[in-house]
PyMOL Python script that loads the backbone (N, CA, C, O; Angstrom):
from pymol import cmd

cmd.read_pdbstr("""\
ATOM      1  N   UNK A   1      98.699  69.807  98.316  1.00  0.00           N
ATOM      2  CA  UNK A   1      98.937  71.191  97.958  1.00  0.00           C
ATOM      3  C   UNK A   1      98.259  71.488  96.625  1.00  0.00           C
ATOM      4  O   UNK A   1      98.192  70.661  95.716  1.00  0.00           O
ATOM      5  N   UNK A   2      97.724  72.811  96.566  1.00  0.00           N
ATOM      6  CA  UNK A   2      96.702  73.152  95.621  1.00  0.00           C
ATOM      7  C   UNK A   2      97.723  73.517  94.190  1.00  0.00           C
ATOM      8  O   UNK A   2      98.528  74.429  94.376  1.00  0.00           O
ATOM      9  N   UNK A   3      97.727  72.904  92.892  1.00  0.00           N
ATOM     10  CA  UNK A   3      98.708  73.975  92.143  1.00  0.00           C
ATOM     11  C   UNK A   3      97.629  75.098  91.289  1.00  0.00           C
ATOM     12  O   UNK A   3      96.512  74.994  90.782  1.00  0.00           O
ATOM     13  N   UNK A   4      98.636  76.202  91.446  1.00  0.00           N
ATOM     14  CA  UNK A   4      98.361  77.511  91.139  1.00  0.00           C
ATOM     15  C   UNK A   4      98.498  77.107  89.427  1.00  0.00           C
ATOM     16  O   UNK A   4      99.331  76.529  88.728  1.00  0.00           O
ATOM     17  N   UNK A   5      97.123  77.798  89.208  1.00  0.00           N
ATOM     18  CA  UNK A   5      96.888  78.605  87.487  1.00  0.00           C
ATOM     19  C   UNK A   5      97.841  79.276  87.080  1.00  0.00           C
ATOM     20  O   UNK A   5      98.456  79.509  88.120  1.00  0.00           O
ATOM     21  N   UNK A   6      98.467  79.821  86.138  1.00  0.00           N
ATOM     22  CA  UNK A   6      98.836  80.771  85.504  1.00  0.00           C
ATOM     23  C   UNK A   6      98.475  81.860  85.907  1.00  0.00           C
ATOM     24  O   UNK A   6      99.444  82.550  86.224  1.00  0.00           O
ATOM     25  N   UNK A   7      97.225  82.497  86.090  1.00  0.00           N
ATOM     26  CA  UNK A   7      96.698  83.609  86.460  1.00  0.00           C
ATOM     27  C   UNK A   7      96.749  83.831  87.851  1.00  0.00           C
ATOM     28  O   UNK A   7      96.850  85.022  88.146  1.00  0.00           O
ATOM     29  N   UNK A   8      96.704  82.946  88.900  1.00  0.00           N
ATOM     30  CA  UNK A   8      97.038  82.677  90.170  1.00  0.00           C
ATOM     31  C   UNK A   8      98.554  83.442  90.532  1.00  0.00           C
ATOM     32  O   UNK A   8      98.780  84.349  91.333  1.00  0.00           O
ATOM     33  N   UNK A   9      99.433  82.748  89.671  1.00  0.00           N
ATOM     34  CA  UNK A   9     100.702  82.826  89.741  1.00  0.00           C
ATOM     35  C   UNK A   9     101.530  83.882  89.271  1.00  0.00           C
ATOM     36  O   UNK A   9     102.665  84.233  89.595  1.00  0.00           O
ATOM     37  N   UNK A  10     100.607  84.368  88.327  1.00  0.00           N
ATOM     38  CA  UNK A  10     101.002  85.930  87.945  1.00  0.00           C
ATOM     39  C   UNK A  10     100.488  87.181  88.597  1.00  0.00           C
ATOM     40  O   UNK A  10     101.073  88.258  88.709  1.00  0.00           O
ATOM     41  N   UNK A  11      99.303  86.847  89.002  1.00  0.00           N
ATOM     42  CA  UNK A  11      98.568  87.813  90.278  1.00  0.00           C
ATOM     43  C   UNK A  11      99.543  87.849  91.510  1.00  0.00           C
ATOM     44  O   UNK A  11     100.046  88.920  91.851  1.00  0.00           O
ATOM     45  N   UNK A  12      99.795  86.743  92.139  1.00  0.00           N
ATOM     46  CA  UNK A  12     100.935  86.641  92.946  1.00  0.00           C
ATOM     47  C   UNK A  12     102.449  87.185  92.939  1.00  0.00           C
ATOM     48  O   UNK A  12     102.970  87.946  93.754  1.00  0.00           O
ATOM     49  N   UNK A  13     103.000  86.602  91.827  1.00  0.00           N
ATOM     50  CA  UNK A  13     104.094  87.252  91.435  1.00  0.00           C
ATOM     51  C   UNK A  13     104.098  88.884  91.446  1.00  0.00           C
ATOM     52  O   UNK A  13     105.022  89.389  92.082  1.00  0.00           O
ATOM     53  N   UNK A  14     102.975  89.956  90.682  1.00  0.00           N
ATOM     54  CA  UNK A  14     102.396  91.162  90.680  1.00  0.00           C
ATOM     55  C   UNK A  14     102.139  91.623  92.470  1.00  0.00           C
ATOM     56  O   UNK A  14     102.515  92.754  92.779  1.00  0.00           O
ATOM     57  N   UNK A  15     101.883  91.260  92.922  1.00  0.00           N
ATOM     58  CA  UNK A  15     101.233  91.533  94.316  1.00  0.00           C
ATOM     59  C   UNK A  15     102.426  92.013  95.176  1.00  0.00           C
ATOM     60  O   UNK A  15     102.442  93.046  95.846  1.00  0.00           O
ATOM     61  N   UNK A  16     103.551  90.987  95.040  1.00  0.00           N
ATOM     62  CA  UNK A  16     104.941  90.665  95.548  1.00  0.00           C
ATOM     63  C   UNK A  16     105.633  92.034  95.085  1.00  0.00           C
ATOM     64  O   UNK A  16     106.038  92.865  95.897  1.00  0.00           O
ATOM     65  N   UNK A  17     105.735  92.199  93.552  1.00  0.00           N
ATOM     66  CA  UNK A  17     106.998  93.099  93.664  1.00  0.00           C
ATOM     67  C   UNK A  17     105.582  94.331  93.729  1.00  0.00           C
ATOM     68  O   UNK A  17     106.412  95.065  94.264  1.00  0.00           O
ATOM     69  N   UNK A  18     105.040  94.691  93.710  1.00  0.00           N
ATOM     70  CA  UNK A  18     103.888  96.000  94.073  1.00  0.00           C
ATOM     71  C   UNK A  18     103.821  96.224  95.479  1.00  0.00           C
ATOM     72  O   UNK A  18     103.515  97.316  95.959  1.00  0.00           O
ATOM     73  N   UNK A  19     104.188  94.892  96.361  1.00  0.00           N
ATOM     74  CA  UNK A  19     104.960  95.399  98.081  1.00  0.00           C
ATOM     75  C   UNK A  19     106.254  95.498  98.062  1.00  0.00           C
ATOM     76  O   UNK A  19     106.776  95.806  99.133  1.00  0.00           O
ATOM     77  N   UNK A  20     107.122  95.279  96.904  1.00  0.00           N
ATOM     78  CA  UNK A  20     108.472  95.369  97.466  1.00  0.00           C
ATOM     79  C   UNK A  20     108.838  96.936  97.095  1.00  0.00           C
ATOM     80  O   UNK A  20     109.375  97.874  97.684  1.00  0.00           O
ATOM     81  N   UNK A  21     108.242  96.703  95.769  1.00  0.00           N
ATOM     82  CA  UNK A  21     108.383  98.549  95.493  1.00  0.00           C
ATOM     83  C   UNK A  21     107.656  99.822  96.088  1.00  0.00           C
ATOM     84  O   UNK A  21     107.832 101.009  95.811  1.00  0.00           O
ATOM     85  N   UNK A  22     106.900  99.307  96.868  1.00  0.00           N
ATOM     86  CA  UNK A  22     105.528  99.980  97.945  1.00  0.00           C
ATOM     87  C   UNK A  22     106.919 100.394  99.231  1.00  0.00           C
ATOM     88  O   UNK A  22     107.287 101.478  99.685  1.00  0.00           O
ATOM     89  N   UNK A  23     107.328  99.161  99.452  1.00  0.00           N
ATOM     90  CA  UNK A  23     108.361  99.057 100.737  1.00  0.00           C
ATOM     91  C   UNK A  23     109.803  99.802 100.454  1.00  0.00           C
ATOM     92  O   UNK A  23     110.326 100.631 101.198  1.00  0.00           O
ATOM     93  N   UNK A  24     110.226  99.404  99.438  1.00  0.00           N
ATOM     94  CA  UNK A  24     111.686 100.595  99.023  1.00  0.00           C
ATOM     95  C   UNK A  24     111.315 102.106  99.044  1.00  0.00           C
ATOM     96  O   UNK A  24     112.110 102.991  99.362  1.00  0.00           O
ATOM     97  N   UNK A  25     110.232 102.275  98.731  1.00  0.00           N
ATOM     98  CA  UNK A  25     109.912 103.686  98.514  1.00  0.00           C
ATOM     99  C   UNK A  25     109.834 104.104  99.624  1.00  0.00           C
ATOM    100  O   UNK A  25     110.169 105.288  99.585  1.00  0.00           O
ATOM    101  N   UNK A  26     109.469 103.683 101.044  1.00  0.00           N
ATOM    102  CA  UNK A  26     108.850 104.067 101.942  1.00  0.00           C
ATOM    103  C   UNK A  26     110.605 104.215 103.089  1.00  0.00           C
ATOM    104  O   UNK A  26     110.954 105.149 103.810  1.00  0.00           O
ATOM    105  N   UNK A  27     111.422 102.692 102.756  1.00  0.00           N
ATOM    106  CA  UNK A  27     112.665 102.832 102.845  1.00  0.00           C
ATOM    107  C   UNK A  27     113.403 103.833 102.944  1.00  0.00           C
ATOM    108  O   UNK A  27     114.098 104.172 103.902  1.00  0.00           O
ATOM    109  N   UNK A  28     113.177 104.632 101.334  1.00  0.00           N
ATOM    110  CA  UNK A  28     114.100 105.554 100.556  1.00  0.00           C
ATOM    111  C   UNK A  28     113.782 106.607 101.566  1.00  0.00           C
ATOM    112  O   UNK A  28     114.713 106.987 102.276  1.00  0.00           O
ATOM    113  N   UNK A  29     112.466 107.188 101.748  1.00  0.00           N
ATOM    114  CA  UNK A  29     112.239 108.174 102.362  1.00  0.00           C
ATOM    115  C   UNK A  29     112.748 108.348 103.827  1.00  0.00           C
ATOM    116  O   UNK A  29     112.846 109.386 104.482  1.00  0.00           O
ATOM    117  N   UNK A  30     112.977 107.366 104.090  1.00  0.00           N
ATOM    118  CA  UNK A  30     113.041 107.656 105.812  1.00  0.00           C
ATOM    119  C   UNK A  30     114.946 108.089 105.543  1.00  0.00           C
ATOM    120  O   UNK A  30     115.506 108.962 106.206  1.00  0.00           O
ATOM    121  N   UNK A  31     115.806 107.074 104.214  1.00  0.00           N
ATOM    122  CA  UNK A  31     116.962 107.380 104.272  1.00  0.00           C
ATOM    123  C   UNK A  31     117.077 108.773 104.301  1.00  0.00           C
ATOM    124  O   UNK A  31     117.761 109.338 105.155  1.00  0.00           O
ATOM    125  N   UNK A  32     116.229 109.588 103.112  1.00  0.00           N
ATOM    126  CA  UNK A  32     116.489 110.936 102.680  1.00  0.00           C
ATOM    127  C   UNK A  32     116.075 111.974 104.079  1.00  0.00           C
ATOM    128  O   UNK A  32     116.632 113.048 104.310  1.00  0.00           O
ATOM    129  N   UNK A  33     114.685 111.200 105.136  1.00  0.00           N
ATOM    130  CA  UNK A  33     114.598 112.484 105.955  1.00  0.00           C
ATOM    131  C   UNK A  33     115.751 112.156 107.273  1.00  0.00           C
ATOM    132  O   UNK A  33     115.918 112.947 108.201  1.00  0.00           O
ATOM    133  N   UNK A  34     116.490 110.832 107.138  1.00  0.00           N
ATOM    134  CA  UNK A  34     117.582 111.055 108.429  1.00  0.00           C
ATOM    135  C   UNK A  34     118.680 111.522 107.696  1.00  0.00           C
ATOM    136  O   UNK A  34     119.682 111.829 108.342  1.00  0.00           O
ATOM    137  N   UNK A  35     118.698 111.662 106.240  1.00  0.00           N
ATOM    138  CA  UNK A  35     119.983 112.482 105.745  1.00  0.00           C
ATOM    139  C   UNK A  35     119.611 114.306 106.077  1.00  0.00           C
ATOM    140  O   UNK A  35     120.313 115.279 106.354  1.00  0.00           O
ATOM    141  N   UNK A  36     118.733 114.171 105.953  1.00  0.00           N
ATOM    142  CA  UNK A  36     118.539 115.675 106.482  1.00  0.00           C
ATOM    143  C   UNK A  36     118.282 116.069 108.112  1.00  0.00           C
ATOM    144  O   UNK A  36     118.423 117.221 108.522  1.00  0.00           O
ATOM    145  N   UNK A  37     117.953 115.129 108.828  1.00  0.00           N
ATOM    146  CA  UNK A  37     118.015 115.156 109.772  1.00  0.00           C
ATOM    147  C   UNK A  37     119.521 115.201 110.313  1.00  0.00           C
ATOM    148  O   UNK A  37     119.602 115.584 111.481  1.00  0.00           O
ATOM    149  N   UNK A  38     120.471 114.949 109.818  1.00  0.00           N
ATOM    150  CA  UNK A  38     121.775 114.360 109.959  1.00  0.00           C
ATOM    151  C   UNK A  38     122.582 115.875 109.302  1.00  0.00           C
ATOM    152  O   UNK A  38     123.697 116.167 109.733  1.00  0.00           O
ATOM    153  N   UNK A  39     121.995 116.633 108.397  1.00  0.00           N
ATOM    154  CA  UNK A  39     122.636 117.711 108.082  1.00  0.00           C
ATOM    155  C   UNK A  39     122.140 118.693 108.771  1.00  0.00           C
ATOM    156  O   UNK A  39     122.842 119.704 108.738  1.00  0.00           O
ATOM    157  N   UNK A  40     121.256 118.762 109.338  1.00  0.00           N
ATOM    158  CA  UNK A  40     120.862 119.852 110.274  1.00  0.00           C
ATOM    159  C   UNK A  40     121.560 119.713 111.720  1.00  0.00           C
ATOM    160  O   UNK A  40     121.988 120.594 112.466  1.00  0.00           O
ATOM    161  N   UNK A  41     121.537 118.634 111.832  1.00  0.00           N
ATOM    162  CA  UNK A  41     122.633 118.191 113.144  1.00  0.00           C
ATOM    163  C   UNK A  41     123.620 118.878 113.042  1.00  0.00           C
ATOM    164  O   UNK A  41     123.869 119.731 113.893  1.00  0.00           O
ATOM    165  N   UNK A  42     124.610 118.616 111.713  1.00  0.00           N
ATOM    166  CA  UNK A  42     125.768 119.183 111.592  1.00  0.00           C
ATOM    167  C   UNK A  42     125.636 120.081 111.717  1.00  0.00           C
ATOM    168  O   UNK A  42     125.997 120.416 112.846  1.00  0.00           O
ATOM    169  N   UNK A  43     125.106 121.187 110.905  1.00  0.00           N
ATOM    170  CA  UNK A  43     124.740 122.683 111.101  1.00  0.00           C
ATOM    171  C   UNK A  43     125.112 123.528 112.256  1.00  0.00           C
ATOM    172  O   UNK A  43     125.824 124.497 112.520  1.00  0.00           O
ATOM    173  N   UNK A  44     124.023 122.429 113.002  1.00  0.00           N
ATOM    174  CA  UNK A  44     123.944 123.066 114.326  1.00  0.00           C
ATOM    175  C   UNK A  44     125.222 123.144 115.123  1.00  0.00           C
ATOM    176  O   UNK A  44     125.614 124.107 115.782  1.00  0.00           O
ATOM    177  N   UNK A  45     125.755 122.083 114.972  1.00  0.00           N
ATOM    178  CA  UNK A  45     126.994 121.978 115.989  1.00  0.00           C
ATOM    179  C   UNK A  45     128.093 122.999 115.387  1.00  0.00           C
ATOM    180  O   UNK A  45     128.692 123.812 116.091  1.00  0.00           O
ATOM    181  N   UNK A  46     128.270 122.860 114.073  1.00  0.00           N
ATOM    182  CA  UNK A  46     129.533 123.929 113.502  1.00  0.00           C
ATOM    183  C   UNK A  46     128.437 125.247 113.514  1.00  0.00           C
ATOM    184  O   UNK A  46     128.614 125.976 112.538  1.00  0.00           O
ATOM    185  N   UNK A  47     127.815 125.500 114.034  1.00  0.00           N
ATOM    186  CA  UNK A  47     126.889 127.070 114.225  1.00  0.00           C
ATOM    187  C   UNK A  47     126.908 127.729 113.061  1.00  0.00           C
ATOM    188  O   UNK A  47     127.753 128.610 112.900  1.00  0.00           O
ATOM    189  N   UNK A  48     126.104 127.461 112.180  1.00  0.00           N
ATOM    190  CA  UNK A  48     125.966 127.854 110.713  1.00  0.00           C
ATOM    191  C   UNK A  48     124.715 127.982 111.005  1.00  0.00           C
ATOM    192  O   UNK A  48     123.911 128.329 110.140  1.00  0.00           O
TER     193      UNK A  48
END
""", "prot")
cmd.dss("prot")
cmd.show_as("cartoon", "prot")
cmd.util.cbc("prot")
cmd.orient("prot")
C-alpha cells in the first residue's frame, strides 16, 4: 500500500467534505420541496 503525502491527504480529506456538503445541500432541498409539496396537499384537502 502506497502512503499518502501530506498534500495527498489533505486534497483527499478536502474532496470528501466538498461531496458531503455538495450532498446535504442537495438533501436539504428535496426536504424543503416535499415540505411544500406536503403543504399544498394539505391545502387542498381542507379546500383553502
Amino acid at each position: 500500500m502506497k502512503d499518502l503525502s501530506s498534500d495527498d491527504l489533505l486534497r483527499f480529506c478536502r474532496t470528501n467534505v466538498s461531496t458531503f456538503f455538495s450532498l446535504a445541500a442537495e438533501a436539504f432541498e428535496g426536504v424543503q420541496q416535499l415540505a411544500g409539496l406536503n403543504r399544498q396537499a394539505g391545502s387542498a384537502i381542507r379546500g383553502i
